[in-house]
N, CA, C and O of each residue as an XYZ file, in Angstrom:
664
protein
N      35.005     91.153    -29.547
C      35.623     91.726    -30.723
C      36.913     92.462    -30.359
O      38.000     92.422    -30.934
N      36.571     93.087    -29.359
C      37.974     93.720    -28.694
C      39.688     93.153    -28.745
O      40.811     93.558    -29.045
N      38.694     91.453    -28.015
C      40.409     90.795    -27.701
C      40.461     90.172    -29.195
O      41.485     89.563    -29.506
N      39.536     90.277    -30.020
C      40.421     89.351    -31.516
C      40.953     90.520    -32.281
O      41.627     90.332    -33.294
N      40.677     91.725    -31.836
C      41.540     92.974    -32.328
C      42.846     93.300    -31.821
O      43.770     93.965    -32.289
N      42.675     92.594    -30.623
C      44.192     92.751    -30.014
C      45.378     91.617    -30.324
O      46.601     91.756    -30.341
N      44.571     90.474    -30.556
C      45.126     89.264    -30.731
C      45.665     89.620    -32.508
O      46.702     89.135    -32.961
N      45.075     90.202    -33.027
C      45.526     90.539    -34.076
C      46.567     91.845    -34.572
O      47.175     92.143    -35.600
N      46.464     92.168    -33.802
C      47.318     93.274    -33.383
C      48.875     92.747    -32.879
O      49.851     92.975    -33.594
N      48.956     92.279    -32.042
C      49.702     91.252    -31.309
C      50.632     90.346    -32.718
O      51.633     90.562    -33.400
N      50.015     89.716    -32.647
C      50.431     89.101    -33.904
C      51.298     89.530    -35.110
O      52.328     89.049    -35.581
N      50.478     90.680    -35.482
C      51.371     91.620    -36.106
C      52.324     91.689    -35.942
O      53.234     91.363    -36.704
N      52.411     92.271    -34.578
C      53.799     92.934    -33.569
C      54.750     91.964    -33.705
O      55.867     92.433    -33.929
N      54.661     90.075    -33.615
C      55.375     89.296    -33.180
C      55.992     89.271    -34.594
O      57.212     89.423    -34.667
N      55.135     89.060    -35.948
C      55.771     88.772    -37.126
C      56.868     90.285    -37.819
O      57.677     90.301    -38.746
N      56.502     91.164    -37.064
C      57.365     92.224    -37.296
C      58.832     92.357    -36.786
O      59.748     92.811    -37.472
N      58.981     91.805    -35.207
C      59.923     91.660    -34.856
C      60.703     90.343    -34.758
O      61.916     90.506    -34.627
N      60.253     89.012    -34.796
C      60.772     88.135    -34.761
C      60.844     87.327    -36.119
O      59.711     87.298    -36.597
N      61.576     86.790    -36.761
C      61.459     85.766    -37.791
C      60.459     84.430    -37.324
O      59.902     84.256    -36.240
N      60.451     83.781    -38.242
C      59.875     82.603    -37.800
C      60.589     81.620    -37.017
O      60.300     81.089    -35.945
N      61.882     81.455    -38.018
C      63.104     80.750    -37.379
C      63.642     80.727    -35.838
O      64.232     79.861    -35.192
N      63.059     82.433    -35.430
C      63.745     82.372    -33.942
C      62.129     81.779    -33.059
O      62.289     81.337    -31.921
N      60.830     81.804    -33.575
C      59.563     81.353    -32.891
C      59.475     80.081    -32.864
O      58.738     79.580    -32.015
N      60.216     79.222    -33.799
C      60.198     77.756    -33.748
C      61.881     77.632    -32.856
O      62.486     76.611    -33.181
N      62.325     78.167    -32.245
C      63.841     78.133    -31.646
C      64.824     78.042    -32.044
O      65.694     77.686    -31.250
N      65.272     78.349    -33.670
C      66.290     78.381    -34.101
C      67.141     79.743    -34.544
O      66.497     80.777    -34.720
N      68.486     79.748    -34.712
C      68.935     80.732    -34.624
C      70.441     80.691    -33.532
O      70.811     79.902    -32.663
N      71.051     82.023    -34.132
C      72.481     81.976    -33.235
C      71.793     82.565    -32.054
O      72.432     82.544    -31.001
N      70.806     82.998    -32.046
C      70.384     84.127    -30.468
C      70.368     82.949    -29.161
O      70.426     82.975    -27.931
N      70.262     82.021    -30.147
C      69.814     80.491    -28.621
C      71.289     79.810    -28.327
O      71.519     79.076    -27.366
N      72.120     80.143    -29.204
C      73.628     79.579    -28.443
C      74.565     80.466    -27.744
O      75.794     80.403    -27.770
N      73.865     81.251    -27.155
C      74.693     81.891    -26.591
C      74.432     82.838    -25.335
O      73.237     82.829    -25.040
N      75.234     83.681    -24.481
C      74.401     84.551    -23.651
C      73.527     83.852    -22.742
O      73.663     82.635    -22.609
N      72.593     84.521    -22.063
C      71.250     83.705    -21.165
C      70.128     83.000    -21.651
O      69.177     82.649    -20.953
N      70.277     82.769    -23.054
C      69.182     82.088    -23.802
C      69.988     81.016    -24.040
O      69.339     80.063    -24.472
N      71.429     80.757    -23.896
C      71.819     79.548    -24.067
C      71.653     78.607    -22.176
O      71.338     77.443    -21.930
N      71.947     79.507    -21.426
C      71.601     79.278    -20.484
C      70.185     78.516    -19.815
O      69.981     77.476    -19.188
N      69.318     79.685    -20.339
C      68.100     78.827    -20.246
C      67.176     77.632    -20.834
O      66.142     77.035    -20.535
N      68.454     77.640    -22.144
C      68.251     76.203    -22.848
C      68.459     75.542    -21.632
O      67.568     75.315    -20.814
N      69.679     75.222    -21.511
C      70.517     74.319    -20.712
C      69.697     73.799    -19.681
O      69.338     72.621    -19.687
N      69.304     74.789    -18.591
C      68.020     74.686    -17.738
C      67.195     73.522    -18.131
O      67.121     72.439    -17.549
N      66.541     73.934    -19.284
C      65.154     73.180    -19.362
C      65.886     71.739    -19.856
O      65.775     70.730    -19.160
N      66.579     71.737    -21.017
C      66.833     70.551    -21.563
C      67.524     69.294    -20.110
O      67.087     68.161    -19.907
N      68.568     69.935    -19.393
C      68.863     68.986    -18.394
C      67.480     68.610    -17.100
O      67.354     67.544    -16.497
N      66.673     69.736    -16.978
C      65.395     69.086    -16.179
C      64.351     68.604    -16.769
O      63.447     68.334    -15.978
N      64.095     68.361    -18.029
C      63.446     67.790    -18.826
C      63.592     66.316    -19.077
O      62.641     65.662    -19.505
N      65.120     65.617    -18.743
C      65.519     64.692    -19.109
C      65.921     64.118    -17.559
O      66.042     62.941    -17.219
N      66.078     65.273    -16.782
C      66.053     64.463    -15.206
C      65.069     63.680    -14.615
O      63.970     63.824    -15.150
N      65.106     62.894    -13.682
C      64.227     62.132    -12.652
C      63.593     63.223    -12.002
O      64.032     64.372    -11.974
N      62.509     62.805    -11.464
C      61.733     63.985    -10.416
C      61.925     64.264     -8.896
O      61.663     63.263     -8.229
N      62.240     65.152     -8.294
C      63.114     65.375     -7.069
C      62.049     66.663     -6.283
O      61.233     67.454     -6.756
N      62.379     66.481     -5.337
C      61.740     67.832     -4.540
C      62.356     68.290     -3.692
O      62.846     67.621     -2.782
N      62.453     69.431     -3.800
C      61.498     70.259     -4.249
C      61.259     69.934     -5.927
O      62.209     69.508     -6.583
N      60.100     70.135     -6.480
C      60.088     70.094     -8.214
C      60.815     70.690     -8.980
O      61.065     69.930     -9.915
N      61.461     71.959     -9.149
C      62.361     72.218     -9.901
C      63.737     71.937     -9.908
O      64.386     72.305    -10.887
N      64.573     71.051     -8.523
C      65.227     70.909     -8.302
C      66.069     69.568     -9.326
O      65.400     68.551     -9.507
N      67.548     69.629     -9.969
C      67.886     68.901    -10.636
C      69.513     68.543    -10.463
O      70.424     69.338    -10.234
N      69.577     67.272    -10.623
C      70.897     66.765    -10.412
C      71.374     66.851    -11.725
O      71.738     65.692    -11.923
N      71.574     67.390    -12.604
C      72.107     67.210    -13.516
C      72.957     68.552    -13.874
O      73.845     68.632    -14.724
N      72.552     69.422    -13.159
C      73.186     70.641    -13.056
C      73.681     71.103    -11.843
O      72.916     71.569    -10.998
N      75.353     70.993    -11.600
C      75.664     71.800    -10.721
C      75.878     70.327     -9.474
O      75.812     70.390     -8.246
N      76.187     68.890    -10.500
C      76.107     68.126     -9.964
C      77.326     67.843     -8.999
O      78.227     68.669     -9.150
N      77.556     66.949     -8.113
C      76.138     66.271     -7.871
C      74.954     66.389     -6.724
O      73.982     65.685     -6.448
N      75.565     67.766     -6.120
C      73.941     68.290     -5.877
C      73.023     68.760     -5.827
O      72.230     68.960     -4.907
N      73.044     69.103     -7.334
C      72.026     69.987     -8.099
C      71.673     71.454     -7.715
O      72.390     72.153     -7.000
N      70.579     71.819     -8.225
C      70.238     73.331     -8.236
C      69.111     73.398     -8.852
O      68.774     72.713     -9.818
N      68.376     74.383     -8.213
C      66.644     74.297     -8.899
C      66.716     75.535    -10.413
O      67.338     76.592    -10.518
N      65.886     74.891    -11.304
C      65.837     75.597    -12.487
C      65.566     76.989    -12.645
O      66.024     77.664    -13.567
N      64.763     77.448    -11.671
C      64.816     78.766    -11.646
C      65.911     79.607    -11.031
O      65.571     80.672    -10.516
N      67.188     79.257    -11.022
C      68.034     79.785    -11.132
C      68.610     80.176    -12.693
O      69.354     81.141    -12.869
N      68.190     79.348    -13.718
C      68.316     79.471    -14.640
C      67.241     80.285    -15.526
O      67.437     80.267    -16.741
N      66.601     80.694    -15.247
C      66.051     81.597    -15.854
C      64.890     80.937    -16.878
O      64.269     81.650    -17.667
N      64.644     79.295    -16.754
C      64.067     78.552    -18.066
C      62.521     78.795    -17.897
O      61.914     78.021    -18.637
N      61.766     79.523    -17.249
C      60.589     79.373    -17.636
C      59.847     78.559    -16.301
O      59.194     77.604    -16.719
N      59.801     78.672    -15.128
C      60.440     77.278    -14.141
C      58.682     76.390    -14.460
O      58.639     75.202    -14.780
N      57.359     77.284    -14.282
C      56.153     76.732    -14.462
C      55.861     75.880    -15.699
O      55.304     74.791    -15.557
N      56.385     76.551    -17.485
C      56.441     75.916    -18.411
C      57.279     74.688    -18.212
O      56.965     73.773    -18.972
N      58.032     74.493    -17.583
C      59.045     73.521    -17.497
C      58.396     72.452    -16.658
O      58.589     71.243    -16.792
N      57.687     72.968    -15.869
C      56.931     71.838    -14.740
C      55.452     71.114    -15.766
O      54.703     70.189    -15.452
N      55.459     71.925    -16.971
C      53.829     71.575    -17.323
C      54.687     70.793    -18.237
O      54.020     69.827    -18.608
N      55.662     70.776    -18.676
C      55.593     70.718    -20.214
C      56.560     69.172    -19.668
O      56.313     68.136    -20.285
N      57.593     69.132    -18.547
C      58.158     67.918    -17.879
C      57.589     66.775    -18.427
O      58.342     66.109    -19.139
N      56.505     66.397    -18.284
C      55.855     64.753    -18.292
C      55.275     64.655    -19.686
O      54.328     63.895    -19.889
N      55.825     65.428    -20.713
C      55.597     64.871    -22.332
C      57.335     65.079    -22.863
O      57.671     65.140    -24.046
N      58.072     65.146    -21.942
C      59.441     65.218    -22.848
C      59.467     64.070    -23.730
O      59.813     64.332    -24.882
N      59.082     62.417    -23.381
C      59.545     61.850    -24.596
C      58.599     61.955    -25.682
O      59.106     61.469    -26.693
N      57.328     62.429    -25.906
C      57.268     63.140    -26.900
C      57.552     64.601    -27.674
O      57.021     65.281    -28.552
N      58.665     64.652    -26.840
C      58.699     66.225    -27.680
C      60.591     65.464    -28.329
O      61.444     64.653    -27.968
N      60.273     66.581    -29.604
C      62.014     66.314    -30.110
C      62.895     66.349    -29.421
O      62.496     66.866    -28.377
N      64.268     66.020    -29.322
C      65.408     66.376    -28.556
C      65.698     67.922    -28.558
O      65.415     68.709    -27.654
N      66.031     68.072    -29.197
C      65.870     69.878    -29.724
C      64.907     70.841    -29.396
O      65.002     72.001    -29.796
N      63.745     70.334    -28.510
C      62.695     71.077    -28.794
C      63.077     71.646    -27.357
O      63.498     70.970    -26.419
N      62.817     73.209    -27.367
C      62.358     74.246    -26.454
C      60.935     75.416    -26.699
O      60.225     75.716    -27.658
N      60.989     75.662    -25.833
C      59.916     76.947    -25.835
C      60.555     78.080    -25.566
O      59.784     78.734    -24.863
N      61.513     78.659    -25.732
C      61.717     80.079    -25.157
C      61.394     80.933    -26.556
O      61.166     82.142    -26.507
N      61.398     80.184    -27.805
C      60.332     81.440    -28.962
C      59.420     81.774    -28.990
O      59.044     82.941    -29.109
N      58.399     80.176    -28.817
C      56.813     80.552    -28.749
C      56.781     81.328    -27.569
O      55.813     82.084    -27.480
N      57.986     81.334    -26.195
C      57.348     82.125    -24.698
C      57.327     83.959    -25.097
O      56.917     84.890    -24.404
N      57.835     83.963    -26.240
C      58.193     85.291    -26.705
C      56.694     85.939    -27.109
O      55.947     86.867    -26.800
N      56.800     84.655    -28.129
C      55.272     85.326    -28.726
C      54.059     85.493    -27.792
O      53.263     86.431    -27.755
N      54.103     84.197    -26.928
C      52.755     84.329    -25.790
C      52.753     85.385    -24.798
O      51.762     85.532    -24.083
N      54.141     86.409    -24.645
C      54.096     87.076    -24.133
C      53.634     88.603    -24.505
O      53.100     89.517    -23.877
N      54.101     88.419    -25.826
C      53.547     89.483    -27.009
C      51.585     89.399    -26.527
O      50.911     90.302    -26.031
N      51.148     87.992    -26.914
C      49.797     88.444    -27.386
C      48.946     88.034    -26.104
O      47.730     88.192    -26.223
N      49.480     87.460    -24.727
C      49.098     88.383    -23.153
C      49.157     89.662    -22.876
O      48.198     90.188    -22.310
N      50.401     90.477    -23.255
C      50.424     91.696    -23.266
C      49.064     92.301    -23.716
O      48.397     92.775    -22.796
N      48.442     92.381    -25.177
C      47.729     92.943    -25.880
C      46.190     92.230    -25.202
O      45.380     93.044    -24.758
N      45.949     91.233    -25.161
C      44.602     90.458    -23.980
C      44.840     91.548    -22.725
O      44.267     92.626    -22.570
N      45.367     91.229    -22.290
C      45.546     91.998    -21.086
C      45.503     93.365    -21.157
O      45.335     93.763    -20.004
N      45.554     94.094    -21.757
C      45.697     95.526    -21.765
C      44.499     96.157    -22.409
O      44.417     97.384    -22.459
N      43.284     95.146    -23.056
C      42.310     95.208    -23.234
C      40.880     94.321    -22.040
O      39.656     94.297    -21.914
N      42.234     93.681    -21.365
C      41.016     93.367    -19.847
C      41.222     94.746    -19.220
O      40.184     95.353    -18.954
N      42.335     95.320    -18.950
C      42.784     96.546    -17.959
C      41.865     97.493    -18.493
O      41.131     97.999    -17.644
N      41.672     97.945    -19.897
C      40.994     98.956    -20.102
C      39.670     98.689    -19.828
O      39.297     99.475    -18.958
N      38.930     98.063    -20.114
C      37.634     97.381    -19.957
C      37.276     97.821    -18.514
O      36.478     98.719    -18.248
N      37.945     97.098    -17.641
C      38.102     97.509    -15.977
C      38.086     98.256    -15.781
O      37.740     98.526    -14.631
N      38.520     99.565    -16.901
C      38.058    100.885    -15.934
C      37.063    101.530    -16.615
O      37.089    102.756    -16.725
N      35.769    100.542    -17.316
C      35.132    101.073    -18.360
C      35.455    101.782    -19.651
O      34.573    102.540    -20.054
N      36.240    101.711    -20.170
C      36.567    102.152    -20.882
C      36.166    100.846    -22.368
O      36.692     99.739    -22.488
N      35.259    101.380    -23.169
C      34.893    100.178    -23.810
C      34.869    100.536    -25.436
O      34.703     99.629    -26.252
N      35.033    101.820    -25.820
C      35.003    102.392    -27.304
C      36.449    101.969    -28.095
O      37.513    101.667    -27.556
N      36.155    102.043    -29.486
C      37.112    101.181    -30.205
C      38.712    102.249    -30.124
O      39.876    101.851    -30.080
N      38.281    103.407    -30.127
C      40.049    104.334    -29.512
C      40.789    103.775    -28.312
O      41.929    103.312    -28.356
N      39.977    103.874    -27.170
C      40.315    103.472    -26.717
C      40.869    101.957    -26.185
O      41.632    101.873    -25.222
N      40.484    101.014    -26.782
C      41.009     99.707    -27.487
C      42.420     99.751    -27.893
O      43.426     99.186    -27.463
N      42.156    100.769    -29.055
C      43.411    100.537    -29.982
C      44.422    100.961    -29.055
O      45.344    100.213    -28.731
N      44.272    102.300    -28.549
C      45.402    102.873    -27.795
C      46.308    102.681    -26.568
O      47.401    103.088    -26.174
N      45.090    101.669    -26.057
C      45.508    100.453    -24.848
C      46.581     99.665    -25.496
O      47.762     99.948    -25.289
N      46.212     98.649    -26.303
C      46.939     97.706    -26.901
C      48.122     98.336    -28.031
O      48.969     97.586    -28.518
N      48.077     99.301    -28.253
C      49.291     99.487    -29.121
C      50.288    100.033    -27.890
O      51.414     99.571    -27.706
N      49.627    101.202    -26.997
C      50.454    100.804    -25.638
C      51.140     99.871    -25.255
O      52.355     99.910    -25.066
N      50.425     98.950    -25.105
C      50.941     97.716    -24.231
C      52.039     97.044    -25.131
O      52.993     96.520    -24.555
N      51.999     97.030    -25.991
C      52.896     96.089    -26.969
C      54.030     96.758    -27.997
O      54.847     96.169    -28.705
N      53.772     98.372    -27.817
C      55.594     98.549    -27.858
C      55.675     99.796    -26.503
O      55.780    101.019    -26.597
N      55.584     98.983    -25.364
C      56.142     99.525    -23.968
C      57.543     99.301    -23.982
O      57.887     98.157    -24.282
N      58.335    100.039    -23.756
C      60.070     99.631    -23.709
C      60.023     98.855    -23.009
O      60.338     97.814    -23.586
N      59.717     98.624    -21.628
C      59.713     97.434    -20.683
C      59.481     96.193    -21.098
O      59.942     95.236    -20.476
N      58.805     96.057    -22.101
C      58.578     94.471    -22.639
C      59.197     94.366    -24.477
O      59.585     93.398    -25.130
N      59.095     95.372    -24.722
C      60.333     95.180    -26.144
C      62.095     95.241    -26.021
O      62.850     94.965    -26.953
N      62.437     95.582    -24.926
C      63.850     95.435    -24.596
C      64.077     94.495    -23.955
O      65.227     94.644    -23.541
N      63.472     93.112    -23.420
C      63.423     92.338    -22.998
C      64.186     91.372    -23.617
O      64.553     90.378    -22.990
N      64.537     91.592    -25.062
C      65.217     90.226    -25.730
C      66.578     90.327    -25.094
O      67.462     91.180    -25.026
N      66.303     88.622    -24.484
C      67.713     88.259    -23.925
C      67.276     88.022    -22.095
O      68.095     87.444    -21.380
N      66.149     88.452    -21.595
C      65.487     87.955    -20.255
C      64.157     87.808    -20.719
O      63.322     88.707    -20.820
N      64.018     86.572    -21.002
C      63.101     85.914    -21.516
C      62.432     85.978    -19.947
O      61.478     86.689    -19.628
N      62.797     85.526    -19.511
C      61.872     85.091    -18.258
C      61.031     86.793    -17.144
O      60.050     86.923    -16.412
N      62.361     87.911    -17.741
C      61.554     89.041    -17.265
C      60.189     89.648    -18.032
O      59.552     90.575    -17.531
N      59.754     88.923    -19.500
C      58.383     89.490    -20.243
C      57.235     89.555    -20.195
O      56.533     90.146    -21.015
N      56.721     88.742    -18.877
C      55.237     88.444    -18.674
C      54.896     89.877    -18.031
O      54.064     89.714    -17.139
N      55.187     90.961    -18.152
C      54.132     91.743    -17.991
C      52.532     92.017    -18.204
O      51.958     92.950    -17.644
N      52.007     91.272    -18.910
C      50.707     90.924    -18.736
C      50.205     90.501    -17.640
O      49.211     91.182    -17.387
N      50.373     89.786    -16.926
C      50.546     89.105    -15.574
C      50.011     90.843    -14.591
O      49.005     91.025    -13.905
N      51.089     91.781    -14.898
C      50.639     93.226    -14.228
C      49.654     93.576    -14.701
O      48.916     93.591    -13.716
N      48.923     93.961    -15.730
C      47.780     94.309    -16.412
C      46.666     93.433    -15.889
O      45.556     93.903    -15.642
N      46.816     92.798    -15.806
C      45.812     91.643    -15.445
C      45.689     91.978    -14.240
O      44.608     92.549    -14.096
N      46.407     91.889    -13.055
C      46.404     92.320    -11.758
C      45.768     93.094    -11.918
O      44.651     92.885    -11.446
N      45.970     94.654    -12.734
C      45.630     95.680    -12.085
C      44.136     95.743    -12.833
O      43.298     96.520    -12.375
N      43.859     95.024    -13.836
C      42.381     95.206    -14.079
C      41.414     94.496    -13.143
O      40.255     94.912    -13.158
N      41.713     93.495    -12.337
C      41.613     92.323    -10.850
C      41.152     93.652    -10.194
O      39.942     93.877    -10.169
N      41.872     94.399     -9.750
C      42.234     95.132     -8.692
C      40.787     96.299     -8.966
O      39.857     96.401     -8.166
N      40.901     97.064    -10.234
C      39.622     97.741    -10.542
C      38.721     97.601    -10.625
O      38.002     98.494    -10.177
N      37.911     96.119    -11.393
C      37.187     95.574    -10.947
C      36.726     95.662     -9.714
O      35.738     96.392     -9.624
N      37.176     95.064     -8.495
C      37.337     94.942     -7.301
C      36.476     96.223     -6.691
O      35.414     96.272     -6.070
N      37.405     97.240     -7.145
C      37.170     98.444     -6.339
C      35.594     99.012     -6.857
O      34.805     99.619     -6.132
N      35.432     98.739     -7.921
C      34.150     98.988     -8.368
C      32.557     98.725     -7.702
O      31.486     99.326     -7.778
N      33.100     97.342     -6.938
C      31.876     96.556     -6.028
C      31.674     97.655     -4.717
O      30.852     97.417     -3.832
């Protein structure tokens, strides 16, 4: 019950700050700056041949390429999502939905972290996850898409408590 309180919570958060328009990838925020950048990224290794190292692409920085995570695109989404490009639109990216999934990891996660240190009553729930999801560190983020997975830390550190508990 916890994480569908957070997931709902979360959610909230995403429809408060983002339109829909920018979660499906549209919008002036994607032509320009490092989000036009990290278009660029994905769309030219998306449409490249496969090279190795794996993120590595001739199509940028040709002709002897440069690996995508220089670009900031997401480099793992880009490796999963690679081998369905011709079904996805020409147009199609992920750096909106990566917004939102980062939103509602944040709020999962910050209800594994609390949990981990026993902490299991519904205050403390709420106060975790409203924490976690307007932290300046992950709401000033628009525009380094690729710096938002802070969940990723929460998660660690509930790993880590756990741990210490045995």
């Amino acid at each position: 019950m916890a994480y569908l309180l957070a997931l709902t919570m979360a959610v909230g958060m995403i429809l408060h700050l983002y339109p829909i328009s920018f979660l499906t990838g549209h919008g002036a925020y994607f032509q320009g700056g490092d989000a036009a950048t990290n278009l660029a990224g994905w769309w030219f290794f998306r449409k490249d041949d496969w090279y190795f190292p794996l993120l590595h692409s001739v199509r940028i920085n040709a002709p002897e390429g440069t690996s995508i995570a220089f670009t900031d695109s997401i480099p793992l989404l880009a490796l999963l999502l690679k081998p369905f490009h011709p079904l996805l639109p020409d147009e199609f990216h992920y750096f909106g939905l990566w917004h939102a999934f980062c939103y509602l990891l944040q709020a999962c996660a910050a209800v594994f972290l609390i949990r981990s240190l026993n902490i299991r009553h519904l205050s403390g729930t709420l106060l975790a996850v409203v924490f976690a999801l307007t932290w300046p560190a992950l709401t000033h983020r628009l525009g380094h898409t690729a710096l938002m997975t802070h969940g990723l830390l929460l998660i660690a550190l509930g790993i880590y408590f756990r741990g210490s508990q045995q």
